[in-house]
N, C-alpha and C positions, 0 to 999 in steps of 0.2 A: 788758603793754606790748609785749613781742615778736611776740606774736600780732597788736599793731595795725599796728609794723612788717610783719611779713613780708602782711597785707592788701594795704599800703600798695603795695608793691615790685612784689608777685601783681598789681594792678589798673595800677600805669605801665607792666609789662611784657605787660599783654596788651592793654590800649586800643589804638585805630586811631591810627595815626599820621596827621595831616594831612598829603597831599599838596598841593604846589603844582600848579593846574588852569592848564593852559595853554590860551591861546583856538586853536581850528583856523586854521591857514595857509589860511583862505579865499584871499587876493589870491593868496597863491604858488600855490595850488592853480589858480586860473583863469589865473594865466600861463604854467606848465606846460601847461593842455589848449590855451591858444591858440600856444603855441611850436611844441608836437610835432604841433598841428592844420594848422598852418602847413606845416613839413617835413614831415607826411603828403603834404598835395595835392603838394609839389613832387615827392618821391619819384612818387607814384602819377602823375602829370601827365607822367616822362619814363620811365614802363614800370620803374623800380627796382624789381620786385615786393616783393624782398627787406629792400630799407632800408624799405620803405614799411610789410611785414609788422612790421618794428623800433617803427617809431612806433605802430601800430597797439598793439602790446603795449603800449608806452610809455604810452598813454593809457588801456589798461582796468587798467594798474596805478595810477594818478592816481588814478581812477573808485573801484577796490574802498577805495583808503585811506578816498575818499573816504565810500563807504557805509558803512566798519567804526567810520569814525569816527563815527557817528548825530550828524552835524553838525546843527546848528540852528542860522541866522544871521537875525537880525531877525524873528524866530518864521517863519522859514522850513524845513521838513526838508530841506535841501540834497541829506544824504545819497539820501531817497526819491525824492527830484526826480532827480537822478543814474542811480541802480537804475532807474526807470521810465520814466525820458525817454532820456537817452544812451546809455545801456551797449546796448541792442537795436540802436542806430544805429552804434553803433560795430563790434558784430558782423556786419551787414550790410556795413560797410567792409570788414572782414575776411575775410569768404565774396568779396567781388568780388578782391581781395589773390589768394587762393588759387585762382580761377578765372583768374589774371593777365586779364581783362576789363575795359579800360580804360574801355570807355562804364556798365559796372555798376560800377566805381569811381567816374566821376563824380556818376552820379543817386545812391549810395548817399552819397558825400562830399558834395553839395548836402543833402541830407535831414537828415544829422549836424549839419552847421550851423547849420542850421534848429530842430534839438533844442535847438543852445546859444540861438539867441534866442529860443525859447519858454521856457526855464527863465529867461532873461532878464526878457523878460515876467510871465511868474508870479510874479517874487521882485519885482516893482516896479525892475527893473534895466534899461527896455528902453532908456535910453539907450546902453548898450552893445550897439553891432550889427555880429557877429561876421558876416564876409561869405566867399562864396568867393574865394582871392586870384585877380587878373586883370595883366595886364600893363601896366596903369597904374600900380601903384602894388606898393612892396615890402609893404606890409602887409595881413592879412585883418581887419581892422576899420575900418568903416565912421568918420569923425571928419564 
């Protein structure tokens, strides 16, 4: 009997415990890249190099959460999609940042954009169309 005990105790103290599995902040994740995408272009739009360099982090840090997390939303790899589409476009921001070269800030921040509505596109999401902002209107998405 002591031997079935001490099995007993040996086997609840070494089983997995179940974790509670939280679903990924997709929404938050895509509000975060269109906020700091936002305050990118403004920064980079008035020569800020500096705050614009800010957002620039700001957003390849969104990005790696996002590929660490091997996201998968509606059988989509987010994460990959991310890693493969954005994060090169966002570096490309980042080199025009560092060259403080405002016309290789824009055509590189045009391009970025255009990452986000192709992953758009690819995940069945093209109804969301994330635009460069313009002086019509305070927001960078297209309604």
């Amino acid at each position: 009997m002591r031997y079935f005990i001490l099995v007993l105790v040996l086997v609840a103290c070494t089983s997995k415990e179940k974790k509670e599995v939280k679903e990924y902040p997709v929404l938050e994740t895509m509000g975060y890249y269109q906020r700091f995408s936002q305050k990118l272009w403004l920064a980079g739009k008035n020569q800020n190099w500096e705050l614009a360099d800010f957002y620039t982090h700001e957003l390849e840090e969104v990005t790696e959460n996002l590929i660490d997390g091997d996201v998968i939303h509606d059988n989509y790899n987010l994460s990959n999609l991310s890693e493969d589409i954005f994060l090169p476009k966002i570096e490309k921001v980042e080199e025009a940042i560092r060259k403080k070269d405002e016309v290789l800030f824009l055509e590189n921040y045009e391009l970025m954009i255009g990452s986000c509505n192709l992953c758009h596109n690819t995940t069945k999401h093209n109804f969301i169309k994330i635009m460069v902002p313009n002086d019509t209107t305070i927001w960078n998405q297209d309604f």
